[in-house]
C-alpha angles and dihedrals in degrees: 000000000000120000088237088076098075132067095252135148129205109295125209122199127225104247104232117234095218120194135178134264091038105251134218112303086233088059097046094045090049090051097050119112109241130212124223106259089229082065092048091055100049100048073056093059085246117153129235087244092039091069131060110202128228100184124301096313119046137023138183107244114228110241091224089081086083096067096049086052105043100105093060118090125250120264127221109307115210134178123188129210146156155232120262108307127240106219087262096059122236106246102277097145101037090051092053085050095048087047098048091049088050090056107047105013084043114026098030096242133145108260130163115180112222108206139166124246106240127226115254084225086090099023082068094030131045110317103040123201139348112226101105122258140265121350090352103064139127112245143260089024096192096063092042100056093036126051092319106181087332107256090140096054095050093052082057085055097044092045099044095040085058088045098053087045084056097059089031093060098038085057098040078052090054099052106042140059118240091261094049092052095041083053088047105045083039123043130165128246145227095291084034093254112143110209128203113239119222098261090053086053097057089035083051088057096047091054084035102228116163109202118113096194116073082216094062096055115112118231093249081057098044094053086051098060105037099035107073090170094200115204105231096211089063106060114129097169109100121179117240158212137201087231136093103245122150088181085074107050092091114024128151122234140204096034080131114115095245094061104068102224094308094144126159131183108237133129141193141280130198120269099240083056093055109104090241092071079057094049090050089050091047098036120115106187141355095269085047083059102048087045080046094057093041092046088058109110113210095183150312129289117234086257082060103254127148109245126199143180089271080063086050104043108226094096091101086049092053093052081046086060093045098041089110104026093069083072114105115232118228123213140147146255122243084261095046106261122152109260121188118202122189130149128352118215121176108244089211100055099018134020101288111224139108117244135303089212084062096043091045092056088042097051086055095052107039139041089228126046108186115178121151133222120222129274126331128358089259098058119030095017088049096053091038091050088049110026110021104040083041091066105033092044081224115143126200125232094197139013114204122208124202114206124181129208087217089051097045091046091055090048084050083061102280128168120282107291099217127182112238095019128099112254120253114255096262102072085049095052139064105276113151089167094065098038094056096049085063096050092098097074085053096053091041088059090048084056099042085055087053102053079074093056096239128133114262124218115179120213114205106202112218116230125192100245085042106117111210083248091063088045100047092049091055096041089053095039096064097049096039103046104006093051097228109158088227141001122195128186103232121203099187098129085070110026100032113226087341088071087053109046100093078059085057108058087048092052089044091049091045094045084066097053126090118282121194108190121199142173120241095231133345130247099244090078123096113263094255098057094050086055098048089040086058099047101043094040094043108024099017110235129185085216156318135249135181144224115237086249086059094051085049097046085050093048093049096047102043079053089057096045098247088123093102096065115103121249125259103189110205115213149120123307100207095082136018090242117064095260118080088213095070109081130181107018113326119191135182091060128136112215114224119229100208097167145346121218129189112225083176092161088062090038113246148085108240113196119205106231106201121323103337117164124216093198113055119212131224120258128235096268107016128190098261093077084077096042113105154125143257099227093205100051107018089236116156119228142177090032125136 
C-alpha cells in the first residue's frame, strides 16, 4: 500500500541526542524534544475537531474519525511478541517503539504504534513502567506510565459502581416483599405513571414478558422483573483497585452496623484484571460497548439463570462512566512518531492486548500499524490471533518476535534468572553451549506463529554482554531451523529507530508476501475441546484434566448457552506449561484446569490454569522506594 493512499502531511522526526553510556530511561525521556500533540495530529491527517487536548503532550482521538476514513484501505498490520520471558522482560515494547521509529523517523513511511496503557501495580512494584526503554521509548514517560487521560480510573468507577448494586440489591431483596420492591424500583410519578427503565425493558424481553405498561403487569410478573435472587455463592464479580495489594484478594464485607449481619466473603482484583478492561480492549463502538457491559454476568440466580448488569440496572452508568475512556490517547515516540495508547489488559490473566478501536483509526492513517501482545507467543499472540483478530475481522500481515540471548540461555538450564538481583555470570559471558541448548523456545514460538499462517520475522535484541557468535547462532538459527522468513539483530535500546532499520526492511519485505491468516480452532467446538486444542497446539501439553469446580462451571456455561465464546487461558507467563518451574520446552505435562470463569460481556471463556492470581502483591523492596519529586521544579525521579 502506497503511502498516497492515506491522508498524511509532511512528517518531521525528533533528532535523538544520543549520549554514551546509555542513561536512565527517566533521563532520556526528560531530555526528549517534544512536539506539541496538535503537530502530531496533523502529520497524521487529524483534524482539528477530530482531537481533545490534555495538555501539550497527549490527547483523546475522536472515533468519528473512522467514518470519515472508511473508504481508505487498511494499512500493514503488525503485532509484535516474544519468546518466554525471562522476570525482567525481553524488550517487547521497546522493540515495537525502535521499529516503529525505523520506519517512519528513518525510512519516511507512514507508522503509528499501537500500546497498551500499564497498570501502576507494577509501575510502583517490581516491573515499572511500560514505555519501552532507552532511545526507543513513549514520551513523556511520566504521564504514560502514571494517570495518563484516566481510562483506568473510570473503569474502577464503572467496576466498582456494578459490584456495590450487586450487594445493594441483594440487601434491599432481603428486606422487602414483592410488592414492596415492585412499589420501590418502580414508582410512580407526578401524574402516577410507573415507566420501565431501559434495563427492565431488555430483562422483559429475556423472561419474555409482553406488557408495555409496569400496571399490567401480574404478580407472578411483577416478582420476575424486579426479584434477581442472586445466589450469593456465585458471585464472580469482585471491586477493584489499580494497586498491588495481596491483603485484599480475600476480604469480608458488610461487618458494618447498617447491614444487619448481610456479610459475604469476596476480594479485589486489579483493575487491569476487571472485564471491563477487556470490554474496553474488544469494543468496537460506543453502542458495542454499551451491548458489551450489559452483556457482563455477575452471577446466577438460585433458578439457575445467568444475571447480568442489564438485570441490575447499572449497565447504562457504567457506559456513563466509559463514555471517554473508549477514546484512544495519542503521544509520541522520543523521535516523534504517532503512539496510540488505549486499554491495558494483562496477557497472563486477560487477553493481553491494546485496543481494536485504536488499531482500527490507526489502520486507516498510516501504511504500518505496529501494536504488541503481551508476553510470549503463547499468551498474548495467541489471544490476539483468536480472540482479538476474531472480533475486530482485522488480519495481520507480520508477526515480529523478539528473542533474547539472556532468555534462550535460561531456557538451555541457566542460572535463576531474579529481578533485583545481579545476573549470574553466565548470562554476561560467551556460552554458545548454553545458548544453544535454549534455541528451541525460540523455534517452538516460530511454529506456534505459523500455525496462523502469518509471516514470522525474529528480532534479536542486542544486549550489551551479547558476543557476535551468540548473535549469529541465534539469527541463523531462526531462519534455518524456526522457519522464520527473516531474523535481524536490532540494536534500538541504544541507537534509537537507526538500531532497528535493518528490522524494518524485513518487516516492510515480509509485509508484501502472502499471508494466510487462520484461526486455531473455530467456535463451533465444545469448550473442552477448544482448551485442550489450545494447550496441546500452543504449550504443548500431554493432556488436560479438571477439577470437579471446572466440570461444574462448563457445564453451567455450555446450559446457559455461553459454549460458543472463544477461549483466554490465564497462566503464567514464565513457561509455556502452567507451572513457572518448567523452562525450554517442557513435554509430558498435564494442564490443570482449576476453574473455569465467564467474562460474557467481553466475549470469552478464561480458564485458570493452576494458581493464578488475579491481584499481584508488592515485593519486599518495590520500585516505589526510588520514586520521588523535585519539589522546586516537579519534576518525577527515580521512575521506570
Amino acid at each position: 500500500m502506497s503511502p498516497e493512499t492515506k491522508v498524511l502531511k509532511s512528517f518531521t522526526a525528533t533528532p535523538l541526542k544520543r549520549r554514551s553510556p546509555v542513561p536512565s530511561d527517566i533521563e532520556i525521556a526528560q531530555e526528549a524534544a517534544l512536539k506539541p500533540i496538535t503537530l502530531i495530529a496533523s502529520e497524521l491527517g487529524l483534524l482539528p475537531t477530530e482531537i481533545e487536548q490534555y495538555g501539550d503532550t497527549k490527547a483523546k482521538v475522536r472515533l468519528e474519525v473512522l467514518q470519515r476514513l472508511h473508504h481508505i484501505p487498511d494499512g500493514k498490520y503488525i503485532d509484535v511478541t516474544a519468546i518466554t520471558p525471562t522476570p525482567l522482560g525481553e524488550g517487547k515494547t521497546t522493540t515495537t517503539v525502535g521499529l516503529s521509529q525505523a520506519l517512519g523517523a528513518h525510512l519516511g513511511k507512514s507508522v503509528i504504534t499501537c500500546i497498551r496503557q500499564p497498570s501502576q501495580g507494577p509501575t510502583f512494584g517490581i516491573k515499572g513502567g511500560a514505555a519501552g526503554g532507552g532511545y526507543s521509548q513513549v514520551v513523556p514517560m511520566e504521564e504514560f506510565n502514571l494517570h495518563l487521560t484516566g481510562d483506568i480510573h473510570a473503569i474502577t468507577a464503572a467496576n466498582n459502581l456494578c459490584a456495590a448494586a450487586i450487594d445493594a440489591r441483594m440487601f434491599h431483596e432481603s428486606e422487602a416483599t414483592d410488592e414492596q420492591l415492585f412499589n420501590r424500583l418502580l414508582p410512580a410519578d407526578k401524574t402516577g405513571r410507573r415507566h420501565f427503565t431501559k434495563g427492565m425493558v431488555v430483562r422483559l424481553e429475556k423472561l419474555k414478558i409482553t406488557a408495555s405498561d409496569p400496571d399490567e403487569l401480574t404478580p407472578e410478573e411483577r416478582r420476575k422483573l424486579c426479584r434477581l435472587d442472586i445466589d450469593p455463592e456465585t458471585i464472580t464479580w469482585r471491586r477493584v483497585v489499580d494497586t498491588s495489594d495481596r491483603f485484599l484478594r480475600g476480604i469480608t464485607i458488610g461487618v458494618g452496623p447498617e447491614e444487619k449481619g448481610f456479610t459475604r466473603n469476596t476480594g479485589y482484583d486489579i483493575t487491569v484484571a476487571s472485564e471491563i478492561m477487556a470490554i474496553l480492549a474488544l469494543t468496537t463502538s460506543l453502542k458495542d460497548m454499551r451491548e458489551r457491559l450489559g452483556r457482563i454476568v455477575i452471577g446466577i440466580s438460585k433458578a439457575g439463570e445467568a444475571v447480568t448488569a442489564e438485570d441490575l440496572g447499572v449497565a447504562g452508568a457504567m457506559t456513563v462512566l466509559m463514555r471517554d475512556a473508549i477514546k484512544p490517547t495519542l503521544m509520541q515516540t522520543v523521535e516523534g512518531t504517532p503512539v496510540f495508547v488505549h486499554a491495558g489488559p494483562f496477557a497472563n490473566i486477560a487477553h493481553g492486548n491494546s485496543s481494536i478501536i485504536a488499531d482500527k483509526i490507526a489502520l486507516k492513517l498510516a501504511d504500518y500499524v505496529i501494536t504488541e501482545s503481551g508476553f510470549g507467543a503463547d499468551m498474548g499472540m495467541e489471544k490476539f490471533m483468536n480472540i482479538k483478530c476474531r472480533y475486530s475481522g482485522l488480519k495481520p500481515s507480520v508477526v515480529v518476535l523478539v528473542a533474547t540471548i539472556r532468555a534462550l540461555k535460561m531456557h538451555g538450564g541457566g542460572p535463576k534468572v531474579v529481578a533485583g538481583k545481579p545476573l549470574d555470570p553466565a548470562y554476561t559471558s560467551e556460552n554458545l553451549d548454553l545458548l544453544r541448548a535454549g534455541l528451541g523456545n525460540m523455534l517452538h514460538h516460530i511454529k506456534t506463529a505459523n500455525k496462523f499462517g502469518v509471516p514470522v520475522v525474529v528480532a534479536v535484541n542486542k544486549f550489551v554482554a551479547d558476543s557476535d557468535a551468540e548473535l549469529e547462532l541465534v539469527r541463523k538459527a531462526a531462519i534455518e531451523q524456526g522457519g522464520a522468513v527473516d531474523a535481524v539483530v536490532c540494536e534500538h535500546w541504544e541507537k534509537g529507530g537507526e538500531g532497528a532499520v535493518d528490522l524494518a526492511h524485513a518487516v516492510i519485505k515480509a509485509g508484501e508476501m502472502k499471508s494466510d491468516f487462520k484461526f486455531l480452532y473455530p467456535l463451533e467446538d465444545s469448550i473442552k475441546t477448544k482448551i485442550e486444542t489450545i494447550a496441546r497446539d500452543i504449550y504443548g501439553a500431554a493432556g488436560v484434566e479438571y477439577t470437579p469446580e471446572a466440570e461444574e462451571r462448563i457445564a453451567d456455561y455450555t446450559r446457559l448457552g455461553f459454549g460458543k465464546l472463544p477461549i483466554c487461558m490465564a497462566k503464567t507467563h514464565l513457561s509455556l506449561s502452567h507451572d513457572a518451574a518448567l523452562k525450554g520446552v517442557p513435554t509430558g505435562f498435564i494442564i490443570p484446569i482449576r476453574d473455569v470463569r465467564a467474562s460474557v460481556g467481553a466475549g470469552f471463556l478464561y480458564p485458570l490454569l493452576g494458581t493464578m492470581s488475579t491481584m499481584p502483591g508488592l515485593p519486599t523492596r518495590p520500585i516505589f522506594m526510588e520514586i520521588d519529586i523535585e519539589p522546586e521544579t516537579g519534576r518525577i525521579i527515580g521512575l521506570s
